[in-house]
PyMOL commands that place a pseudoatom at each C-alpha (Angstrom):
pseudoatom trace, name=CA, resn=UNK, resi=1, chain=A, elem=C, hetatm=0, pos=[0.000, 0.000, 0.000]
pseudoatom trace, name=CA, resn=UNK, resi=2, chain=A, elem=C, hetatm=0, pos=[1.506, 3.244, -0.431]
pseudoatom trace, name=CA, resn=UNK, resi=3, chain=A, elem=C, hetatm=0, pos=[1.338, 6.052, 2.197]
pseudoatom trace, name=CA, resn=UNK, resi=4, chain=A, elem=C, hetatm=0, pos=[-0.921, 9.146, 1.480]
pseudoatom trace, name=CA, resn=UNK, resi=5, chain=A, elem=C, hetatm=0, pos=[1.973, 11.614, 1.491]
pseudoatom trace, name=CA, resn=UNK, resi=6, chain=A, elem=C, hetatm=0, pos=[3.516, 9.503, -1.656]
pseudoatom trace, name=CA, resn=UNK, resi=7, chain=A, elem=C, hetatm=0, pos=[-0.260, 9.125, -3.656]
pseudoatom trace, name=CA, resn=UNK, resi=8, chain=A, elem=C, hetatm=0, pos=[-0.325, 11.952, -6.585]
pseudoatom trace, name=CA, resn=UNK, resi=9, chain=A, elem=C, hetatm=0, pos=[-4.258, 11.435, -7.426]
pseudoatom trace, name=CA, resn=UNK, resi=10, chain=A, elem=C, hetatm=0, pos=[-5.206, 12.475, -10.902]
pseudoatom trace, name=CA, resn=UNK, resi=11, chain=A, elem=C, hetatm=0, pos=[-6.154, 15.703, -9.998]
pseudoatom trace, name=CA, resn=UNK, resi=12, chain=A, elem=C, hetatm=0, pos=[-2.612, 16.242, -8.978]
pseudoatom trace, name=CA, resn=UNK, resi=13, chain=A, elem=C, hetatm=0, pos=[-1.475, 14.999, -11.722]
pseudoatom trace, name=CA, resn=UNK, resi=14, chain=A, elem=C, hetatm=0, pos=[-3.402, 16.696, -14.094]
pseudoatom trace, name=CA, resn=UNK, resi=15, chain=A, elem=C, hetatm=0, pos=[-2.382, 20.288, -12.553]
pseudoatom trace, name=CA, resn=UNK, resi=16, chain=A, elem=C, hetatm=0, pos=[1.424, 19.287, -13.139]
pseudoatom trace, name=CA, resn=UNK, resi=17, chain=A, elem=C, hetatm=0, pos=[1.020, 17.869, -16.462]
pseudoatom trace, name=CA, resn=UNK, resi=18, chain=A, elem=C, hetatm=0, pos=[-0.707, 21.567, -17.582]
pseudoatom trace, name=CA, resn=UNK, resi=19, chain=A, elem=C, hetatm=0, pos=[1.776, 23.064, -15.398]
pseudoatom trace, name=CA, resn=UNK, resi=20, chain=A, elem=C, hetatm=0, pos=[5.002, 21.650, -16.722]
pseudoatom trace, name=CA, resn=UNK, resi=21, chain=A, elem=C, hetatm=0, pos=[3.596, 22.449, -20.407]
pseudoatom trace, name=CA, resn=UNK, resi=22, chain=A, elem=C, hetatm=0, pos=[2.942, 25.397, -20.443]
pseudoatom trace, name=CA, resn=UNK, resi=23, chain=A, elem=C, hetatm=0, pos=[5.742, 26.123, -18.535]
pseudoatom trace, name=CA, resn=UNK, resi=24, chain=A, elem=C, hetatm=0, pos=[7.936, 24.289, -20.843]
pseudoatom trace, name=CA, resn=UNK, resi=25, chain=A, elem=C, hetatm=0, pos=[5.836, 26.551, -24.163]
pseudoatom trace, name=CA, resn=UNK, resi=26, chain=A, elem=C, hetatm=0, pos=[6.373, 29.622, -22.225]
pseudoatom trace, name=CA, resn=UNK, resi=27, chain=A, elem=C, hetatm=0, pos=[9.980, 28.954, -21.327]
pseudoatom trace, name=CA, resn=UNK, resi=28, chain=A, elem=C, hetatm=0, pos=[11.141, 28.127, -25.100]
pseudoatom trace, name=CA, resn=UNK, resi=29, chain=A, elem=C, hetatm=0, pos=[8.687, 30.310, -26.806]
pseudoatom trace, name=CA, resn=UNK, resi=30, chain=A, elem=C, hetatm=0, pos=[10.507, 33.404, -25.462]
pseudoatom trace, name=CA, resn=UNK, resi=31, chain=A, elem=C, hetatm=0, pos=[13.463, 32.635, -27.041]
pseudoatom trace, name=CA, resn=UNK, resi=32, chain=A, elem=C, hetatm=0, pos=[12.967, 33.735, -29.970]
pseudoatom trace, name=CA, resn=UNK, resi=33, chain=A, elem=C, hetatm=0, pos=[15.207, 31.370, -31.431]
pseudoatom trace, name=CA, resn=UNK, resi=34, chain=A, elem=C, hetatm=0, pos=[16.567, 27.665, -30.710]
pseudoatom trace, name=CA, resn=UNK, resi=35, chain=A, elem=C, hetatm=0, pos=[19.979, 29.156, -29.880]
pseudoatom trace, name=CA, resn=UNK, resi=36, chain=A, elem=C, hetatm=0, pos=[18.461, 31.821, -27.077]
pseudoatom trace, name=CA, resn=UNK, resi=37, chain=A, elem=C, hetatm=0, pos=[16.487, 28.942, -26.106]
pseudoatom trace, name=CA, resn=UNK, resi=38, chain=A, elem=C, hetatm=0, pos=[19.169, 26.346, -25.925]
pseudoatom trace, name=CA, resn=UNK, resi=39, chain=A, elem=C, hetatm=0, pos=[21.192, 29.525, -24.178]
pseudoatom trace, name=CA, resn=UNK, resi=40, chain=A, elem=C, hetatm=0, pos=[18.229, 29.549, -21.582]
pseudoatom trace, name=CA, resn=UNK, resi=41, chain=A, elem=C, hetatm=0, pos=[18.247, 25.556, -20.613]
pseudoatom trace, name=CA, resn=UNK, resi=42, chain=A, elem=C, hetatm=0, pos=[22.352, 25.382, -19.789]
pseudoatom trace, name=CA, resn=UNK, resi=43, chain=A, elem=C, hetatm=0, pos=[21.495, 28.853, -17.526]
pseudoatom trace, name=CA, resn=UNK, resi=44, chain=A, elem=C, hetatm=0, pos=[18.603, 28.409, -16.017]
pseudoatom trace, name=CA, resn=UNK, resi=45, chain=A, elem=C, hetatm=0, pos=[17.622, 24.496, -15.923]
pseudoatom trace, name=CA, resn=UNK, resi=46, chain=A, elem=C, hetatm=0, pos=[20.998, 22.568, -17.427]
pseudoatom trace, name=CA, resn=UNK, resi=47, chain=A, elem=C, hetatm=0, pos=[20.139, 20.286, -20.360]
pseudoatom trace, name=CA, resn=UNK, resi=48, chain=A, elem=C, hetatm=0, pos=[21.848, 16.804, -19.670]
pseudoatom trace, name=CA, resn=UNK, resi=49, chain=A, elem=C, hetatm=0, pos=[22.194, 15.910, -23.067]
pseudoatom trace, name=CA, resn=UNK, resi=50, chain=A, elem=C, hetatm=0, pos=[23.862, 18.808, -24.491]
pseudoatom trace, name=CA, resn=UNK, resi=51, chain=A, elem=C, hetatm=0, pos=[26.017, 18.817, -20.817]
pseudoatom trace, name=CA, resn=UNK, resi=52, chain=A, elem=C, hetatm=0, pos=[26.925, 15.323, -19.748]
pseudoatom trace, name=CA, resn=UNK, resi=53, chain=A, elem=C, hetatm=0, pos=[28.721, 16.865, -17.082]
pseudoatom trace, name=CA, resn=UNK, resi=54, chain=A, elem=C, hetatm=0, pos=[25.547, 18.000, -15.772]
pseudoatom trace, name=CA, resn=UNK, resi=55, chain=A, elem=C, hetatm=0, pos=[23.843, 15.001, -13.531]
pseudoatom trace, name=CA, resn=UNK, resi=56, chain=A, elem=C, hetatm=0, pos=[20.361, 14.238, -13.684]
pseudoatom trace, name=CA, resn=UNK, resi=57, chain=A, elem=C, hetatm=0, pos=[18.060, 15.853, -10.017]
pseudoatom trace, name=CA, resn=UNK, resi=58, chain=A, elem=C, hetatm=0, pos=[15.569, 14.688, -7.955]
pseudoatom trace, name=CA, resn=UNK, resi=59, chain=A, elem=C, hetatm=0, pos=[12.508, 16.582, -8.277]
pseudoatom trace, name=CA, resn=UNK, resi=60, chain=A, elem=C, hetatm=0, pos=[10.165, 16.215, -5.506]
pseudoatom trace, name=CA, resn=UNK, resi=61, chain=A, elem=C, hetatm=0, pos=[6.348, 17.721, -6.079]
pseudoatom trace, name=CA, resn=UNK, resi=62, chain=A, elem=C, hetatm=0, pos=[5.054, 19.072, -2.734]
pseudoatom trace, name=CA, resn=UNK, resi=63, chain=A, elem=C, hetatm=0, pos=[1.103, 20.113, -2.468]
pseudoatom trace, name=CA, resn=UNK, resi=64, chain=A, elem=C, hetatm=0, pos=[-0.015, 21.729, 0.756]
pseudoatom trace, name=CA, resn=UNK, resi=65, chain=A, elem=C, hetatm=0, pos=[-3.603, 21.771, 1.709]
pseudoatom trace, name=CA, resn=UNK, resi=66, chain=A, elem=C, hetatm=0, pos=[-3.925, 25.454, 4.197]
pseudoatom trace, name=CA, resn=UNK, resi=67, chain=A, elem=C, hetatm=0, pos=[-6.127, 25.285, 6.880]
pseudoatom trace, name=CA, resn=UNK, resi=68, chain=A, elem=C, hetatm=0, pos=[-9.535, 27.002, 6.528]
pseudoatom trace, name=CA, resn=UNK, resi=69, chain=A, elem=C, hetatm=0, pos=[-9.005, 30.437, 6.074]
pseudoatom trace, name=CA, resn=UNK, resi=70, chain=A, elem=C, hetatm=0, pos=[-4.594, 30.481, 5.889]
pseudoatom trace, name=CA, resn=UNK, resi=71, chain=A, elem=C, hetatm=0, pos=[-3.725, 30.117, 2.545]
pseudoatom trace, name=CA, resn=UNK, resi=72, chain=A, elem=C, hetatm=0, pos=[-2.996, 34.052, 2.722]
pseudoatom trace, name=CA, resn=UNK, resi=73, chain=A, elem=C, hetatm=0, pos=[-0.704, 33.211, 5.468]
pseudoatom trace, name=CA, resn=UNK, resi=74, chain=A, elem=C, hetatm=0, pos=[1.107, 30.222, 4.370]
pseudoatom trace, name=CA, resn=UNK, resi=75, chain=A, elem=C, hetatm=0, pos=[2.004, 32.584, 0.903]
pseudoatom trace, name=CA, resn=UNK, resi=76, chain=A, elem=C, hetatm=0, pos=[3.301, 35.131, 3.227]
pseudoatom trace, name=CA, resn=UNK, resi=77, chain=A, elem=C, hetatm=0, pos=[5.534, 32.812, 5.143]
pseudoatom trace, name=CA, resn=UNK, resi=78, chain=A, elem=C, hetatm=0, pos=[6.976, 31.621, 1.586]
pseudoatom trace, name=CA, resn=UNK, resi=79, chain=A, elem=C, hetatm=0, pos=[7.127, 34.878, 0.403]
pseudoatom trace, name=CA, resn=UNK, resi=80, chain=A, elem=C, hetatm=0, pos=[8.806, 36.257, 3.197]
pseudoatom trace, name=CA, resn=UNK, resi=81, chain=A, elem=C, hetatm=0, pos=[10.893, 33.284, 4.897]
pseudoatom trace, name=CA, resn=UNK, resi=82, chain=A, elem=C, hetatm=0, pos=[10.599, 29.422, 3.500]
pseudoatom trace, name=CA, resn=UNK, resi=83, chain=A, elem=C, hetatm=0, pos=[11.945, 30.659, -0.069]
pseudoatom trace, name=CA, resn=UNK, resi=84, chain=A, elem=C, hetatm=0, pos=[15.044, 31.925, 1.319]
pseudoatom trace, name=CA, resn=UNK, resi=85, chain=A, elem=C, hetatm=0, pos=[15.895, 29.446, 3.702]
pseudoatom trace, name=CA, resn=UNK, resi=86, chain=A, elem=C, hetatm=0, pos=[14.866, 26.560, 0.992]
pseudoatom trace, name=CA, resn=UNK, resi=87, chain=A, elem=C, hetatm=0, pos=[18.021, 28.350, -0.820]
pseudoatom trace, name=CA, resn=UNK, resi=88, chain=A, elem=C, hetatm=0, pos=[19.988, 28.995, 2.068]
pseudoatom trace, name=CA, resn=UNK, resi=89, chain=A, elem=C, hetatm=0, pos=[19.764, 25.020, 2.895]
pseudoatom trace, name=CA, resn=UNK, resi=90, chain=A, elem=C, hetatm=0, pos=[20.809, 23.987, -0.993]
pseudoatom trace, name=CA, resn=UNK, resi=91, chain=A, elem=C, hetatm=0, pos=[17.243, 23.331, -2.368]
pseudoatom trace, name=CA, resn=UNK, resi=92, chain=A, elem=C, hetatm=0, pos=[16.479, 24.655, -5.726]
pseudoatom trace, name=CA, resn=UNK, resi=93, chain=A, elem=C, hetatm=0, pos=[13.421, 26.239, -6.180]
pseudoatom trace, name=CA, resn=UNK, resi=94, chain=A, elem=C, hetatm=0, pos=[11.584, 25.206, -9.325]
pseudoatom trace, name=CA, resn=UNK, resi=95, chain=A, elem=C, hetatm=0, pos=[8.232, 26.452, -8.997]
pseudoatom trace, name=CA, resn=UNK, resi=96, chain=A, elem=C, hetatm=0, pos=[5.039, 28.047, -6.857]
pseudoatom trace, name=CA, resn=UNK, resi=97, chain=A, elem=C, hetatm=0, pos=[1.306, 26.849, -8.127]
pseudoatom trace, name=CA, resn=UNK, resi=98, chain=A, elem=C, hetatm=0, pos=[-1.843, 26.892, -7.198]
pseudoatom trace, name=CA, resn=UNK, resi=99, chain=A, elem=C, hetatm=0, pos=[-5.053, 26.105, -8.950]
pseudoatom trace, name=CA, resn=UNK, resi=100, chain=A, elem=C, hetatm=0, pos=[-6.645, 27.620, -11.339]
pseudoatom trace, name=CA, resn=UNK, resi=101, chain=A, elem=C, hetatm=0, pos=[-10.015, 26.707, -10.491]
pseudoatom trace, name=CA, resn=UNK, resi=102, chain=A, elem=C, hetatm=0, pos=[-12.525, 26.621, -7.264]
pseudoatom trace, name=CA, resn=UNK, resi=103, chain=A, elem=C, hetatm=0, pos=[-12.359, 24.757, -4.821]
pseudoatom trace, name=CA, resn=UNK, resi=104, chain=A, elem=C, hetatm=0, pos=[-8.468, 23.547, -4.384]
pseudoatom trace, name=CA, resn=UNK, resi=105, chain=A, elem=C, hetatm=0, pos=[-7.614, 27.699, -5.442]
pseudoatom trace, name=CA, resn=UNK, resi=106, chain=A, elem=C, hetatm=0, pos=[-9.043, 28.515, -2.303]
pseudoatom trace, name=CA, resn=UNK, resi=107, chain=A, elem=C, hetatm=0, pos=[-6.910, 26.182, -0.130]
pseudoatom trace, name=CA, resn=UNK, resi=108, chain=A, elem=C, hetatm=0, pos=[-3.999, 24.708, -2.163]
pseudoatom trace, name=CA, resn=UNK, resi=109, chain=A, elem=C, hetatm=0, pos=[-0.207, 25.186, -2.726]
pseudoatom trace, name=CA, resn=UNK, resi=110, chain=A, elem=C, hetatm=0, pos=[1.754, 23.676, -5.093]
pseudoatom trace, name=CA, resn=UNK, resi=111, chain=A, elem=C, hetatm=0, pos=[5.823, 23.499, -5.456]
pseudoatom trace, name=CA, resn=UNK, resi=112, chain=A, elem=C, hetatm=0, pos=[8.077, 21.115, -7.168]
pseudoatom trace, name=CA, resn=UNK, resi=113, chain=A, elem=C, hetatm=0, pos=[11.830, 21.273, -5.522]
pseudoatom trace, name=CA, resn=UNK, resi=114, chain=A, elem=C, hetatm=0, pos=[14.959, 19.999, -6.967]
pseudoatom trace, name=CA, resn=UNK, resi=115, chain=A, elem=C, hetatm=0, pos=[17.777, 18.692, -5.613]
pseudoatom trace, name=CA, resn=UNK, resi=116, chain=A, elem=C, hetatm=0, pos=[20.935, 16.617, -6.649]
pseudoatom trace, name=CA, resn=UNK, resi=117, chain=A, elem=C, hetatm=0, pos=[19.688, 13.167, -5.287]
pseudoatom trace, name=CA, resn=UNK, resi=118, chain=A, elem=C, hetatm=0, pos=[17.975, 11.504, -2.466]
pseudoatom trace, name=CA, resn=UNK, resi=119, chain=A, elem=C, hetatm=0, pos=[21.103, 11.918, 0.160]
pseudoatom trace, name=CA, resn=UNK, resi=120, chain=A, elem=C, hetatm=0, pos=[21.116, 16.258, -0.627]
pseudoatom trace, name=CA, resn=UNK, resi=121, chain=A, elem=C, hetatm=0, pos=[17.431, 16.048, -0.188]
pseudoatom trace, name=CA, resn=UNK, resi=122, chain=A, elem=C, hetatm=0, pos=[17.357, 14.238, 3.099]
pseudoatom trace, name=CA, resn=UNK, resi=123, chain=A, elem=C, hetatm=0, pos=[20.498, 16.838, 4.332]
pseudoatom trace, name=CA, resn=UNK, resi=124, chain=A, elem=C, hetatm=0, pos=[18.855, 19.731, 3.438]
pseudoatom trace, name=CA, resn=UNK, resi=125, chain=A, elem=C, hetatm=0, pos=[15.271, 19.132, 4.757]
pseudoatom trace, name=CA, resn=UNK, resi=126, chain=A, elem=C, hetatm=0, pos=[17.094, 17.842, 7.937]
pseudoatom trace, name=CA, resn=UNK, resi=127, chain=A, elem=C, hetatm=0, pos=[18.835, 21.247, 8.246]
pseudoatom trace, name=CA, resn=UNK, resi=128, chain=A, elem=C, hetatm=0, pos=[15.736, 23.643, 7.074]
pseudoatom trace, name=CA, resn=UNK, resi=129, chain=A, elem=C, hetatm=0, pos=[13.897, 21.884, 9.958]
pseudoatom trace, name=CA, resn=UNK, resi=130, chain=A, elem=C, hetatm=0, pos=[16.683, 22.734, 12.320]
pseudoatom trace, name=CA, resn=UNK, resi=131, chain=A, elem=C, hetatm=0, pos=[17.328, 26.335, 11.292]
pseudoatom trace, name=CA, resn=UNK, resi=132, chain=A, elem=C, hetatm=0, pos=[16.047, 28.566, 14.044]
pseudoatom trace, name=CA, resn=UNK, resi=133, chain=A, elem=C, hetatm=0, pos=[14.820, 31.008, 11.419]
pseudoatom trace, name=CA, resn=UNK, resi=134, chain=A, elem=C, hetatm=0, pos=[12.581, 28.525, 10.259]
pseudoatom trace, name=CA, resn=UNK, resi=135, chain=A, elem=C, hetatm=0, pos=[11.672, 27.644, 13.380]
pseudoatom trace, name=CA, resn=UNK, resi=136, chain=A, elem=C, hetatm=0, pos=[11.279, 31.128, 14.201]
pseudoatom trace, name=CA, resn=UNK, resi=137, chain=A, elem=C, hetatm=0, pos=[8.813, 31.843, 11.123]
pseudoatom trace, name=CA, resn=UNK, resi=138, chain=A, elem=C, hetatm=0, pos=[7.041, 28.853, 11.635]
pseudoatom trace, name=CA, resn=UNK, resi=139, chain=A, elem=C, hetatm=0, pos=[6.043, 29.348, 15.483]
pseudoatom trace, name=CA, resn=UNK, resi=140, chain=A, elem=C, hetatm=0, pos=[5.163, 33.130, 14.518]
pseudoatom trace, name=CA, resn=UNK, resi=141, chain=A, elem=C, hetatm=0, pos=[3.379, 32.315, 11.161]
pseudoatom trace, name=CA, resn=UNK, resi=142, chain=A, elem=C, hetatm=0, pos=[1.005, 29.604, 13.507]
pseudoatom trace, name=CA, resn=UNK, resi=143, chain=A, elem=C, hetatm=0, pos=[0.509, 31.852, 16.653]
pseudoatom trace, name=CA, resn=UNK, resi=144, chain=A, elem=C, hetatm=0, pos=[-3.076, 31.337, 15.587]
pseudoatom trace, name=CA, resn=UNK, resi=145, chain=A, elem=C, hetatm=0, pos=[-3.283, 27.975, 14.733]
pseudoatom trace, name=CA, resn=UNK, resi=146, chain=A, elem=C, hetatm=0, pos=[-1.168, 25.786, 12.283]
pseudoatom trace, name=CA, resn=UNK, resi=147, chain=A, elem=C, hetatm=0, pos=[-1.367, 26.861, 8.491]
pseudoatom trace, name=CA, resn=UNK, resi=148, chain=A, elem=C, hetatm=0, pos=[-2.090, 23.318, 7.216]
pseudoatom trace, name=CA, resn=UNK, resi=149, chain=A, elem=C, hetatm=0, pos=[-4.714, 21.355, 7.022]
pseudoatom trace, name=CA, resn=UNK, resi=150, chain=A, elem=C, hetatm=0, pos=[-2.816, 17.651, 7.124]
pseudoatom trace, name=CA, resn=UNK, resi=151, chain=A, elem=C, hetatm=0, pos=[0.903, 17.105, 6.302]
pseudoatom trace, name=CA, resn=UNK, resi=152, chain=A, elem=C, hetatm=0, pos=[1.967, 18.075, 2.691]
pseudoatom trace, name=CA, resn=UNK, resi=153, chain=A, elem=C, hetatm=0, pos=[1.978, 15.365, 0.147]
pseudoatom trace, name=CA, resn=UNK, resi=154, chain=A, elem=C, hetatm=0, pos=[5.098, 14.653, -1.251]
pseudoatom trace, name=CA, resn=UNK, resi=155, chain=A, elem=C, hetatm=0, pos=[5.962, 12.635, -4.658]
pseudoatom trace, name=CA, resn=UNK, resi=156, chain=A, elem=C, hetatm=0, pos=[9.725, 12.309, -5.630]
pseudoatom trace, name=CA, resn=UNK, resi=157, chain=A, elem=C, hetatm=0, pos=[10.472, 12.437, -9.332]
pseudoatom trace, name=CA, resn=UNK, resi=158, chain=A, elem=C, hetatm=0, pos=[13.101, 11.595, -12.271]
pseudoatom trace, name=CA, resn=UNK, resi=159, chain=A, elem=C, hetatm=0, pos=[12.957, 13.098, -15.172]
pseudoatom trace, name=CA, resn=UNK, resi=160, chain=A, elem=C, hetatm=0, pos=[12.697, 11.126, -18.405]
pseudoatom trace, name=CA, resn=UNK, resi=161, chain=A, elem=C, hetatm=0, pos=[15.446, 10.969, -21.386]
pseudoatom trace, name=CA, resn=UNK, resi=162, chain=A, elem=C, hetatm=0, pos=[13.181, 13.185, -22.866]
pseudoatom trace, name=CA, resn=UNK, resi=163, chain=A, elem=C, hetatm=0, pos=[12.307, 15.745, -20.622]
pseudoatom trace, name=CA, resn=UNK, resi=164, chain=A, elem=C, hetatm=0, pos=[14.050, 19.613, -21.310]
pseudoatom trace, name=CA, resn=UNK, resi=165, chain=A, elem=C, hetatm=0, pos=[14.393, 20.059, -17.574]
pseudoatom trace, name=CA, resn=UNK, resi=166, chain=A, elem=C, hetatm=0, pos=[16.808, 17.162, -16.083]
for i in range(1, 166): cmd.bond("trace and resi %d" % i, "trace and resi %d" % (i + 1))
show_as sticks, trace
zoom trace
């Protein structure tokens, strides 16, 4: 059986399917060209095949259901905390979603992390949880009562051969 945390429902999946393809369109089609384009994937998000010095990540896909009424606040904790100590603790920030339509807009946060493999993943969240900024932000942030609903739901990832983002 596998846990809840680790279940990506269709739902889920759907939202990062549309997510990751229009990102992907909206990333190349700015380009202009396949060079500025190219140009874009070694800077921004390194493209394996062109760079085999550049190892394949771990991607993991976090969604966080807020509490009734503190999806305001959980942004503003991101916004003003989590982001920078995700990058002070080596995690690469790939993305902030949430849905486009009623009811999971009201409620629902959705981030996809990347990391070199399972070991930098485990050493950084270990660390983040440690920080005493975090755990400063967090115990302000939930002087009224925790932000989420239930633990996030987490589902690790590797890209395919295929995929522009590695």
């Amino acid at each position: 059986m596998i846990p809840n945390r680790m279940r990506l429902n269709l739902t889920n999946a759907s939202i990062v399917l549309a997510l990751l393809v229009v990102g992907g369109l909206q990333f190349f089609g700015k380009g202009g060209s396949t060079v500025a384009a190219q140009e874009k994937v070694v800077v921004g998000q390194p493209d394996v095949g062109a760079h085999p010095e550049v190892k394949e990540r771990l991607f993991e896909l976090r969604t966080y259901t807020a509490a009734e009424g503190k999806l305001d606040a959980l942004h503003k904790r991101f916004r003003e905390h989590t982001n920078d100590l995700f990058k002070k603790h080596g995690m690469t920030i790939i993305g902030f979603w949430t849905p486009a339509e009623e009811p999971r807009s009201k409620n629902t946060l959705i981030y996809i992390l990347a990391y070199p493999d399972r070991e930098a993943r485990e050493k950084s969240w270990k660390e983040f949880q440690a920080d005493p900024d975090w755990q400063k932000a967090k115990a302000e942030s939930e002087k009224d009562g925790p932000l989420l609903a239930h633990p996030p739901e987490s589902v690790y990832m590797n890209p395919t051969d295929y995929s522009p983002i590695k």
